[in-house]
C-alpha positions as CSV (number, residue, x, y, z in Angstrom):
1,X,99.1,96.4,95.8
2,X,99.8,95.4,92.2
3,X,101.6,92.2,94.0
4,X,98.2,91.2,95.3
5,X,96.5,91.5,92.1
6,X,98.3,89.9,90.4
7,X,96.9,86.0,90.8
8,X,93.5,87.6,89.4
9,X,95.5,89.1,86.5
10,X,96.6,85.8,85.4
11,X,93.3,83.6,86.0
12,X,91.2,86.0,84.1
13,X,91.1,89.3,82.3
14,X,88.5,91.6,84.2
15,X,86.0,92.2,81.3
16,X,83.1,93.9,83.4
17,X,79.5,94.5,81.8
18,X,80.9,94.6,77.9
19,X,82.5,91.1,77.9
20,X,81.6,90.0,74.4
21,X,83.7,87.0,75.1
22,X,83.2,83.1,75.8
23,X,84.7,82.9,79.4
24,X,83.6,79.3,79.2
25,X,82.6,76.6,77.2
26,X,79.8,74.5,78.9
27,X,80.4,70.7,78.9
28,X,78.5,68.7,76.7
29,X,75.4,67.1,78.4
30,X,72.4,65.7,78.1
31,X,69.1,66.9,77.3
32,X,67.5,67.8,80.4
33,X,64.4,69.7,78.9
34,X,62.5,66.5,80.1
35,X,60.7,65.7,83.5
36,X,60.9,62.4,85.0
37,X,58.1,59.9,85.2
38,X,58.5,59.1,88.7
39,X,56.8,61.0,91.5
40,X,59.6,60.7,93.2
41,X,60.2,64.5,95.3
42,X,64.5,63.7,95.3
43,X,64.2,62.4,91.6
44,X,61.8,65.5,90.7
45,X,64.5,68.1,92.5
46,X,67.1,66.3,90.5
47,X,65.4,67.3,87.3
48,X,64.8,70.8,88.4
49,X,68.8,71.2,89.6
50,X,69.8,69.6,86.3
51,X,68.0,71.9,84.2
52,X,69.2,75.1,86.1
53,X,73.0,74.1,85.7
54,X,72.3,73.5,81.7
55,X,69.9,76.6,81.2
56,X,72.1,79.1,83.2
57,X,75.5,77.5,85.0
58,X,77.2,74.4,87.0
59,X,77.0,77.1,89.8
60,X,73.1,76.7,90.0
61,X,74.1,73.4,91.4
62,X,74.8,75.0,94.9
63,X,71.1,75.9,95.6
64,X,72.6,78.6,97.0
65,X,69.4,80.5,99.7
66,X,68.1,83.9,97.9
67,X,69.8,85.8,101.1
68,X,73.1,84.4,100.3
69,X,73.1,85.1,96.6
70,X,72.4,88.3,96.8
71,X,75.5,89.3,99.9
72,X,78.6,89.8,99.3
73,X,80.3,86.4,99.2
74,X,83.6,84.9,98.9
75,X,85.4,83.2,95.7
76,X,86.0,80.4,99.0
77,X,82.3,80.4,99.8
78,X,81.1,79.7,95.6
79,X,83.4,77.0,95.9
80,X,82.7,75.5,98.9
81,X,79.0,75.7,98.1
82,X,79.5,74.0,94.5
83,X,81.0,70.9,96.1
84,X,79.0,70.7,98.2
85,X,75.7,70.8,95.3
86,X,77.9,68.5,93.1
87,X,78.6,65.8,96.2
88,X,74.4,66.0,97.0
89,X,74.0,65.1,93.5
90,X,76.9,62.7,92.8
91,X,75.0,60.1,90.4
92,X,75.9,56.7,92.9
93,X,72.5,57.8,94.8
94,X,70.7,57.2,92.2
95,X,72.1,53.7,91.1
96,X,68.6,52.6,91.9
97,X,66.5,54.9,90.5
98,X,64.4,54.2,87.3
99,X,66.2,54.5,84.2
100,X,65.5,58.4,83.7
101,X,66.8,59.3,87.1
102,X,70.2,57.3,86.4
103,X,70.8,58.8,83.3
104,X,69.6,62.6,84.3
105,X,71.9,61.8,87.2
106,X,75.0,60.5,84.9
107,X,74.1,63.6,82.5
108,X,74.4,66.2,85.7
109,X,77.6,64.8,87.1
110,X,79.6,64.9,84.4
111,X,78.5,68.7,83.6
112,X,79.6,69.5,86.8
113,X,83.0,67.7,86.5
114,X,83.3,69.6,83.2
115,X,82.8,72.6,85.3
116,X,85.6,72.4,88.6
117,X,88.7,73.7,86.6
118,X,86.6,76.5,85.6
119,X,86.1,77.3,89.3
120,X,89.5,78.6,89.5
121,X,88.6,81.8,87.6
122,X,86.9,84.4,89.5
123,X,85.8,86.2,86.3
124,X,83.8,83.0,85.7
125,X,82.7,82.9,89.2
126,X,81.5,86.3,88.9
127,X,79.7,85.8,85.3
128,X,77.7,82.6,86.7
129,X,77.2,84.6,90.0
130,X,75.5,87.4,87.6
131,X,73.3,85.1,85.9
132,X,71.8,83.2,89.0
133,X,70.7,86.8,90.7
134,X,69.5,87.8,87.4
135,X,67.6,84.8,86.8
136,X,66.6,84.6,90.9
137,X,65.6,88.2,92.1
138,X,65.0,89.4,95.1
139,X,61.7,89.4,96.4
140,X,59.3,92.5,94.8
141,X,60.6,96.0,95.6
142,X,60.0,97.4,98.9
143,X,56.5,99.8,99.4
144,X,57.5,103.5,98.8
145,X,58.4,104.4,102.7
146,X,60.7,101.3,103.2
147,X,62.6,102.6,99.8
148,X,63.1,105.6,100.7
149,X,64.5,104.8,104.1
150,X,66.2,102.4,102.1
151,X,68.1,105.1,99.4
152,X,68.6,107.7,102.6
153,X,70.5,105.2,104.8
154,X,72.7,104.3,101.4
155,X,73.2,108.1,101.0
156,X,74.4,108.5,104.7
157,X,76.7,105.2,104.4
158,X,78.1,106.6,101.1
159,X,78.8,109.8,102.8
160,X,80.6,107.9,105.8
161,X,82.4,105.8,103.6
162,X,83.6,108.8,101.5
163,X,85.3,109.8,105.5
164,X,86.8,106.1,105.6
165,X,84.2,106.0,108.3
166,X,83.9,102.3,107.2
167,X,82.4,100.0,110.0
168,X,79.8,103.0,110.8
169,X,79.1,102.9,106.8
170,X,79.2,99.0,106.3
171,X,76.0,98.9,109.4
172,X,74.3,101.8,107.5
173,X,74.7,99.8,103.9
174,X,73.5,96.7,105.6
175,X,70.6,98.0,106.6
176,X,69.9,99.7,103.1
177,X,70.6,96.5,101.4
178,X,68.2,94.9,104.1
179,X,65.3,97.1,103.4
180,X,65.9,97.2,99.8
181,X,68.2,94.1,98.3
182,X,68.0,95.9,94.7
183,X,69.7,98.9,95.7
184,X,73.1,99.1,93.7
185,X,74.9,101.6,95.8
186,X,74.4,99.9,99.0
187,X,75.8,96.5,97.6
188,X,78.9,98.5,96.5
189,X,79.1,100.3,100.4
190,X,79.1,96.6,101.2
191,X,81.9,95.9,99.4
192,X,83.8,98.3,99.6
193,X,84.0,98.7,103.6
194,X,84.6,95.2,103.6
195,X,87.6,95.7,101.4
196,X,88.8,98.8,103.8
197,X,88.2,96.7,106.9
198,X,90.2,93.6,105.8
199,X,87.1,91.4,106.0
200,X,87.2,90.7,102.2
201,X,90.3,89.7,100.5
202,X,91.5,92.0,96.9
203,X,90.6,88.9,94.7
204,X,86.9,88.1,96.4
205,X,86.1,92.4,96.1
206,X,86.9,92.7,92.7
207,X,84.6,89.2,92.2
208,X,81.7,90.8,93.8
209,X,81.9,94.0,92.1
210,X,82.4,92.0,89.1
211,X,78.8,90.5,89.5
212,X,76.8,93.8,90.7
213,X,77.3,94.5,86.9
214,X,74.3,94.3,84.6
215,X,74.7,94.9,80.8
216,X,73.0,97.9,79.8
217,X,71.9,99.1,82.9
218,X,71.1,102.9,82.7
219,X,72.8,103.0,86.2
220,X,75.6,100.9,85.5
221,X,77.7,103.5,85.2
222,X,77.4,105.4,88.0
223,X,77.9,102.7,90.5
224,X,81.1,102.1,88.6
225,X,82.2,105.8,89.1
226,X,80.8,105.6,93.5
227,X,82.6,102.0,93.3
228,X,86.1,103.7,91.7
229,X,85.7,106.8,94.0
230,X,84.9,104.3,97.4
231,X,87.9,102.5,96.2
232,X,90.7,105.2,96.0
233,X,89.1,106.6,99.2
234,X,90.2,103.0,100.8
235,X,93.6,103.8,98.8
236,X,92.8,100.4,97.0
237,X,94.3,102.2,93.8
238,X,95.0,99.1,91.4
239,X,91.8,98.1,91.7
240,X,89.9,101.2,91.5
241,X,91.5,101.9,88.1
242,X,90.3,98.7,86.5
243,X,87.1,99.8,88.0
244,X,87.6,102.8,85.9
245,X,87.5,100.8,82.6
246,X,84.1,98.9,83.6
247,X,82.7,102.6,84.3
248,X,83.7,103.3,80.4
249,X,82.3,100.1,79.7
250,X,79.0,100.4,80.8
251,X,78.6,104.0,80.0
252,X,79.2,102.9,75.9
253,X,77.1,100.2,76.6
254,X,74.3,102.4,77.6
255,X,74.5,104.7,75.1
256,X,74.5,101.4,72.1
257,X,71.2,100.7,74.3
258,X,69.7,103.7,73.9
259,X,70.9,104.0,70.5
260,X,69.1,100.5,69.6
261,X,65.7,101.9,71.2
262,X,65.5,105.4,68.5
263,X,66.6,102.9,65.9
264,X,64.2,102.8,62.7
265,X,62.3,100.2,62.6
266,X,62.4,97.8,58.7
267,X,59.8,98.7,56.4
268,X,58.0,101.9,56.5
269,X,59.5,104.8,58.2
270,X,58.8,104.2,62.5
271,X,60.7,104.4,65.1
272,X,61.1,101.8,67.5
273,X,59.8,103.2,70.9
């Protein structure tokens, strides 16, 4: 097992929800705070793509759909779907475009030629993954009826899982995370069963898992420890105890956070609420 973790070892050190380090350095580029003059609905959706990939990540230039964001998806799949973005917007279409399209254009493709080496790194993958379903929730919550149905039928797939019962527990996560796409623990049940069942390689797991993490989160923690516990249960072992760490992780990470909110406050004596 340690064999097959290996490649991810080298790419990139798994830093979970504390990472407090730089995993990349964004290619120089121009400004693209600026909308173009033309009308143009291409030229316009150029703008807006260019301005995602500067203000969040190269990744943004996928358009991936809101229903594939937030699935479990392969390293393979990012990839794919990056090329893809990057060949749509490769700047020869716009040869003939007014002088603002060429140079947005220009500016955008040489961003995302900045970005393919990083692409390798599924650390990185899972950071810009992170920030695009931050940035691009899922639609609002579900009413109260759908959400419970939605948190019962992840309690019954966590319980199944927990049995190895994995195919009966990935169709009971899938319809939790159906019902109710902001629901943690089914993600994970997702995950992991597709680790168990050989649908999901180590590498692309650990990725996903990777980008369910949100810093601070108050329940960051305890989908680490279901995550860790899902994982063992699988007998994925290496992977569960780096899972471990992230657990730690997020748990000091929400205790800074709720440190920060009973910090006083400059100036008189108040307490931040």
């Amino acid at each position: 097992m340690s064999a097959r973790l290996e490649p991810f070892a080298e790419d990139a050190h798994l830093t979970g929800a504390m990472s407090e380090h730089v995993l990349i350095e964004e290619p120089t580029a121009p400004d693209f705070g600026w909308a173009l003059a033309q009308d143009d609905a291409e030229h316009q959706r150029l703008a807006h793509v260019a301005r995602r990939c500067q203000e969040l990540n190269p990744l943004a230039a996928a358009e991936l759909s809101m229903e594939t964001l937030h699935a479990p998806i392969t390293g393979e799949q990012l990839v794919t779907a990056f090329y893809r973005g990057a060949a749509r917007w490769r700047a020869e279409r716009f040869s003939r475009g007014s002088p603002e399209a060429q140079r947005l254009a220009v500016g955008l493709a040489e961003l995302l030629a900045g970005a393919r080496e990083s692409l390798r790194f599924p650390t990185i993958l899972a950071q810009w993954l992170r920030e695009l379903r931050l940035y691009c929730p899922p639609p609002s919550p579900p009413g109260d009826a759908a959400r419970a149905t939605a948190i019962g039928l992840a309690r019954q797939a966590i319980d199944l899982a927990r049995g190895a019962r994995w195919a009966e527990a990935q169709a009971l996560a899938d319809r939790s995370a159906t019902l109710h796409p902001r629901l943690p623990r089914a993600r994970v049940v997702q995950i992991v069963t597709a680790l168990a069942l050989g649908q999901m390689s180590l590498v692309d797991g650990a990725l996903n898992l990777q980008a369910l993490a949100v810093r601070g989160n108050e329940e960051a923690s305890a989908v680490w420890r279901l995550a860790g516990e899902l994982l063992r249960v699988a007998k994925l072992h290496s992977l569960a105890e780096r899972l471990a760490v992230d657990a730690r992780r997020a748990e000091e990470d929400a205790e800074i956070s709720a440190g920060a909110e009973m910090r006083p406050a400059r100036g008189p004596a108040r307490w931040v609420k």
